[in-house]
C-alpha positions in Angstrom: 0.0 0.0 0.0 2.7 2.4 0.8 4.8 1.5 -2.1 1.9 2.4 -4.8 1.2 5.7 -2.9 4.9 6.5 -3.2 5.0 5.6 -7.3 1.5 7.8 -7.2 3.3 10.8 -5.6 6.4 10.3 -7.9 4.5 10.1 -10.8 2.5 13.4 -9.8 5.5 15.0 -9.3 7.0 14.5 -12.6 4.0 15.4 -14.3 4.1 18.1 -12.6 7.4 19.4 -13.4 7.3 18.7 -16.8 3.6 20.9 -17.1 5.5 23.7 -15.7 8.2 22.9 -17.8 6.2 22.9 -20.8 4.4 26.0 -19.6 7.4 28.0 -19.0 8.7 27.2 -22.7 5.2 28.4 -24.4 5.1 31.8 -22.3 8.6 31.8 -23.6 7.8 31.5 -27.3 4.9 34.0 -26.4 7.2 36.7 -24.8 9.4 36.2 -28.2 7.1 36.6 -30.3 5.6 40.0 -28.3 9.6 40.9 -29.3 9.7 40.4 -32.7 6.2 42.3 -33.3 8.0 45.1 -31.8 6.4 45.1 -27.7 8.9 45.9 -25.4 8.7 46.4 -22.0 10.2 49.5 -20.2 13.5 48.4 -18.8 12.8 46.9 -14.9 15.2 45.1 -13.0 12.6 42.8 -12.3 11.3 42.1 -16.0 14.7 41.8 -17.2 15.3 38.9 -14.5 12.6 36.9 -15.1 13.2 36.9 -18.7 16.6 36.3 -18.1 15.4 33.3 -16.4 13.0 32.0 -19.1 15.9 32.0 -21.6 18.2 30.2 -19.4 16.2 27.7 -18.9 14.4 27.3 -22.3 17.5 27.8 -24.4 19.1 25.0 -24.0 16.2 22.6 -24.5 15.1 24.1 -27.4 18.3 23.9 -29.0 18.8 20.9 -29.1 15.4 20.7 -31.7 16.6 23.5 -33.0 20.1 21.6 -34.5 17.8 18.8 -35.7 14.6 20.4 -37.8 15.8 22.3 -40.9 14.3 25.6 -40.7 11.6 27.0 -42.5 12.7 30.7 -43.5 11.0 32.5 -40.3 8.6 30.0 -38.5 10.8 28.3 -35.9 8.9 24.8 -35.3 11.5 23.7 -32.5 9.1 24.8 -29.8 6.0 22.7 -31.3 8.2 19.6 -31.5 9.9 20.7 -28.1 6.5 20.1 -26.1 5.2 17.2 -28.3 8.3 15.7 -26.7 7.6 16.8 -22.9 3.8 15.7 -23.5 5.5 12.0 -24.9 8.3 11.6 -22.2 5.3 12.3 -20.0 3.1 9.8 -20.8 5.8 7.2 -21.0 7.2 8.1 -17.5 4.0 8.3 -15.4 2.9 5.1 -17.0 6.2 3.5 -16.4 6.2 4.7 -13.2 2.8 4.1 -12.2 2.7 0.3 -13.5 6.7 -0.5 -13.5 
């Protein structure tokens, strides 16, 4: 009984961090794109951190798709194929942590 509420709680968790993760790369793509159409926001210490923060920790994840997909002129697709991933590892970790 203890055991399958401790792979419940794990299972939870991951999900968990890899909906935020997933959520912090779209608000991301969305603050980018806000850029690139020319909305900036007045210069706050504040601001600057926490976009600071969202390209540190995006970055990196995204460029690894972003090495692999050819690029189509403008349209970056790494993000798309960036979460279809997090939504797949997903799936396959809570069920393989759930029933493993």
């Amino acid at each position: 009984m203890i055991l399958a509420s401790t792979r419940t709680d794990i299972a939870d968790f991951l999900s968990t961090v890899i909906y935020v993760y997933t959520a912090m790369i779209f608000i991301y793509v969305l603050v980018q794109l806000l850029f690139s159409a020319g909305l900036r926001p007045s210069y706050s210490r504040s601001v600057d951190a926490v976009l600071g923060f969202l390209r540190e920790v995006c970055e990196p994840f995204l460029r690894i798709f972003r090495r692999a997909i050819p690029s189509f002129g403008a349209i970056d697709l790494s993000p798309v194929f960036a979460i279809i991933t997090l939504t797949l590892i997903n799936s396959i970790l809570v069920r393989g942590v759930l029933h493993g």
